[in-house]
N, C-alpha and C positions, 0 to 999 in steps of 0.2 A: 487349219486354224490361223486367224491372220495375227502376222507377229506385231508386238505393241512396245514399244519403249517408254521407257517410263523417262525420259527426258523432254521427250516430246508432251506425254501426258501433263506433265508437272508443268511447265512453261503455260499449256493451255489453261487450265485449272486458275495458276495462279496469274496470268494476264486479265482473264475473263471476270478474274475477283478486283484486279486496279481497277479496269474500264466502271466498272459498278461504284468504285468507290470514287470516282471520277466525279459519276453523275450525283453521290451524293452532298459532292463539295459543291458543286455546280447547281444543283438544285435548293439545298437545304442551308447550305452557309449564308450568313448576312451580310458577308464580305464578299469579294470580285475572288475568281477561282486564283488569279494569279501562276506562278509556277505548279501547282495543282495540276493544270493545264496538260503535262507532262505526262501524267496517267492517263489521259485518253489516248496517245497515242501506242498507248501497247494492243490497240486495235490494229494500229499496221501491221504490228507483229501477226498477231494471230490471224490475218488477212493471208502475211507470207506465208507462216505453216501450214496454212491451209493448200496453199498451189504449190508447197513443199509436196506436202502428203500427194497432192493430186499427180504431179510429176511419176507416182508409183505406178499407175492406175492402168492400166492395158486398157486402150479403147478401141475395138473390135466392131462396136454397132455406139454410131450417134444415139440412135434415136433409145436404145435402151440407158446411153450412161445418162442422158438428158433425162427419162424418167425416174430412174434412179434418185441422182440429185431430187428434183424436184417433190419426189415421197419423202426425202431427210429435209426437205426446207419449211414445205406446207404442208405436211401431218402436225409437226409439233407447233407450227404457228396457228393453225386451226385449233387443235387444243386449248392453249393458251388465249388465245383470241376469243373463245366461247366462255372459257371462264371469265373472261373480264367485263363480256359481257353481263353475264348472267347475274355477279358479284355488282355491277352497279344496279343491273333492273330490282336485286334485293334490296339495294341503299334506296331507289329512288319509291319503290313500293313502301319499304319501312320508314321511311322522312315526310311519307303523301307530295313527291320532291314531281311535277309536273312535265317537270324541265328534263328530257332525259339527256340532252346532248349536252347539258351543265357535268351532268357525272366523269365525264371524260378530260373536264378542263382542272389546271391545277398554273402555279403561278412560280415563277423564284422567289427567294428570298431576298437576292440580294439587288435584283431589279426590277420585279413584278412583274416582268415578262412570261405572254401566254405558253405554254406547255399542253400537251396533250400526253394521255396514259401512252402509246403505243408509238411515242413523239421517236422512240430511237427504231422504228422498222424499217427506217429509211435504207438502214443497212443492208438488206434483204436486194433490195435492190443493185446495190452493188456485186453482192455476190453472187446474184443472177447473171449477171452480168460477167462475174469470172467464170462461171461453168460455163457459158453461153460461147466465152472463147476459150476452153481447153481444149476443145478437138480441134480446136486450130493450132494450138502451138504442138498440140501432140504430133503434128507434122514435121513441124520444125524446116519448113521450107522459105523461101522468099516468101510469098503469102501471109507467113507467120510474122515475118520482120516488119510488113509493110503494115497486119493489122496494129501490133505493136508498138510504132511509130503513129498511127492515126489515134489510139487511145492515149496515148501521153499526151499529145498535143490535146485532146480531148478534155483531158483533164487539165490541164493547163488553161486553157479558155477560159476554164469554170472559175475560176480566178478573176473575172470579168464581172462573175455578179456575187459568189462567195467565197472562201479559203478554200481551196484546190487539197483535199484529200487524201490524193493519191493512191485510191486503195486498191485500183485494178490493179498499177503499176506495182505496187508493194505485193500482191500476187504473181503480177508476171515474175519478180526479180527473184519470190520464193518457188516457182515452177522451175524456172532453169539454173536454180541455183541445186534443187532436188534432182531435176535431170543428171546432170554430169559429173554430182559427188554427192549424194545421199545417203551412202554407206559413209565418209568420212565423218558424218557429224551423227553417227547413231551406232557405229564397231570401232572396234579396237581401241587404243591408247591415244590418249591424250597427243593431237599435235600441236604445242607450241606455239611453235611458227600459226598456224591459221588461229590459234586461241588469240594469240597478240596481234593478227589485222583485227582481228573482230573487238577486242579489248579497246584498241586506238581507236576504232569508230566509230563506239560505241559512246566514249569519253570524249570525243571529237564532236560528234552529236547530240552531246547530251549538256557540256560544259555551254556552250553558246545560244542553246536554247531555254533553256533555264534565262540566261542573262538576256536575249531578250522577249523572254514572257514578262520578266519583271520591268521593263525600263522600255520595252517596243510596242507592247501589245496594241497600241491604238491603231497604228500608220495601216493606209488601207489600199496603197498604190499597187497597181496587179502584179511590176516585178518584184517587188518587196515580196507581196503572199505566195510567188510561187516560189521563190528563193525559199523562203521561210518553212513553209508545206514539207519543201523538200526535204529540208532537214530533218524537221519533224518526223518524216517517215522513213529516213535515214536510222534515224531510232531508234524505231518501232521494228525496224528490222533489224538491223546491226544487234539489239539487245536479245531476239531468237537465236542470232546462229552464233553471239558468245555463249546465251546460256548454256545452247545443246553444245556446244563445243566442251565446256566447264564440266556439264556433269552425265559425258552420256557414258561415263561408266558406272553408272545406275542402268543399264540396260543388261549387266548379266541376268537380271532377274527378269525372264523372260513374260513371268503371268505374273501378276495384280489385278486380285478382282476387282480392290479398291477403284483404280483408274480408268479398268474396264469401265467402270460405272460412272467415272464423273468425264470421261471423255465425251459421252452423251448428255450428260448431264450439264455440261458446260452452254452449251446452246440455248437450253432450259433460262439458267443462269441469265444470261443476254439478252434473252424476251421480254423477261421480268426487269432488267434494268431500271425501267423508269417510272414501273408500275404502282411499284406502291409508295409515291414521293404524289402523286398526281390525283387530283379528283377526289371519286368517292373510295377510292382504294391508299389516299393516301394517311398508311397509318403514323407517316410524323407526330400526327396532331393528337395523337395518345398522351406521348409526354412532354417535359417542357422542355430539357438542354439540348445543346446540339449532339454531346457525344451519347447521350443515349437514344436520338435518334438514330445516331449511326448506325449504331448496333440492333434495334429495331427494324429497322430496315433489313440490314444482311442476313438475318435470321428470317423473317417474313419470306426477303427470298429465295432463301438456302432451300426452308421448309416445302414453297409450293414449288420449287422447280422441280426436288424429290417425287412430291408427291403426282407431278404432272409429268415426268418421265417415267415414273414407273408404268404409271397408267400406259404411258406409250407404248412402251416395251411390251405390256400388257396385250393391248389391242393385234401388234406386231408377233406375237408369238414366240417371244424372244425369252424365255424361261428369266423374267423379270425378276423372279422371286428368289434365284438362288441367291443374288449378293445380301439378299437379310437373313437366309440362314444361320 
């Protein structure tokens, strides 16, 4: 049985719940996101623990880890993708709404700017894009340095037409940071010493980004954005490996079905993202204030990520049903 830490879990859980609460400032506020901003970058985060986690991975056959991966990426985007289909052809059948590719469009609040339901799977791509290089760094040869160095720079260019990301690179940095001390941020006691780099850099990354979300956000010159980026996922990282540093003595407790559950469920979680702010799925427009939009929303989609991972798990054979026992 594969061993699960509940530090790890917790971080995922609870970053996957910012990014969400990101897009609802970002979407549904009538103000500019501002320092808000900050919460999307706990995507970096969960970019690293992801090429954390994957650093464990024995790769023996490409071509089976590569299928693997890709059943965890497109089973549950297929699910979800059919429901949102399905869920607008009933808006546009119930409304006699003619227009079917209207159902998918949805607007901001605070600049009227176009949106689409499915506007965050852009991310998909990115992570295709880290499995597509782990049996590379699995080698851990020149090969490995030099693809390393061509995707920074990669991402740095992107800087040239929008804000540089970072998010392979925020997986490279959690792949060999998992490599070479993985057990230190998941056994034994508290160390200090590495809680307090991670403390500094986290406060170091997080004090100047704040200050300039609030007073910089506009400037659009490419070393500005990639300076800036950087930071940014400086963040998004550095705030993983204080957390797990902080609390992975929560890990004597080896099983939690709880976690069990929402570690898959988190993914779920992230699909839904932007779904029901948008279109014909978006239930904003139930009520009238913002803060019980908020909450409208996170529940919508708490509910259908539940109820669209179960199903998964379902399909997958995965005795789905023991954690509602």
């Amino acid at each position: 049985m594969k061993t699960r830490y509940i530090n790890l879990s917790i971080y995922r859980l609870l970053a996957t719940i910012l990014v969400l609460e990101f897009h609802i400032v970002f979407i549904l506020s009538i103000n500019d996101v501002g320092m808000s901003l900050i919460l999307s970058k706990f995507l970096q985060g969960l970019t690293a623990l992801s090429g954390f986690l994957m650093s464990r991975k024995i790769i023996t056959s490409v071509k089976d880890f590569y299928l693997s991966r890709a059943k965890k990426i497109f089973v549950p985007l297929l699910l979800v993708t059919i429901f949102i289909l399905l869920w607008n052809l009933i808006y546009m059948l119930a409304n006699k709404n003619i227009d079917y590719r209207s159902t998918f469009i949805g607007y901001r609040n605070s600049s009227h700017s176009l949106l689409i339901e499915m506007g965050n799977f852009y991310y998909i791509l990115y992570i295709l894009g880290c499995y597509l290089l782990t049996p590379i760094l699995y080698k851990k040869n020149w090969l490995s340095i030099i693809f390393i160095f061509l995707v920074f720079v990669l991402e740095c260019s992107s800087a040239l037409i929008t804000n540089p990301l970072f998010i392979v690179t925020s997986y490279v940095v959690g792949y060999y940071i998992g490599s070479f001390s993985f057990n230190k941020y998941v056994e034994g006691k508290i160390e200090f010493k590495r809680l307090l780099i991670w403390l500094l850099l986290f406060i170091s990354a997080l004090i100047p980004s704040l200050f300039i979300m609030q007073n910089f956000g506009w400037r659009s010159d490419v070393f500005y954005k990639i300076g800036v980026n950087l930071l940014y996922s400086l963040f998004g990282i550095s705030s993983l490996f204080f957390f797990l540093s902080l609390f992975k003595f929560l890990n004597r407790n080896k099983e939690n079905r709880f976690f069990e559950f929402t570690d898959g469920l988190s993914y779920f979680i992230f699909l839904f993202n932007q779904v029901f702010m948008c279109g014909a799925m978006d239930v904003s427009n139930y009520v009238i204030y913002y803060k019980q939009k908020n909450v409208l929303v996170h529940v919508f989609v708490i509910i259908f990520s539940v109820l669209l991972y179960v199903l998964y798990r379902f399909l997958l054979n995965r005795k789905s049903l023991q954690f509602l026992k």
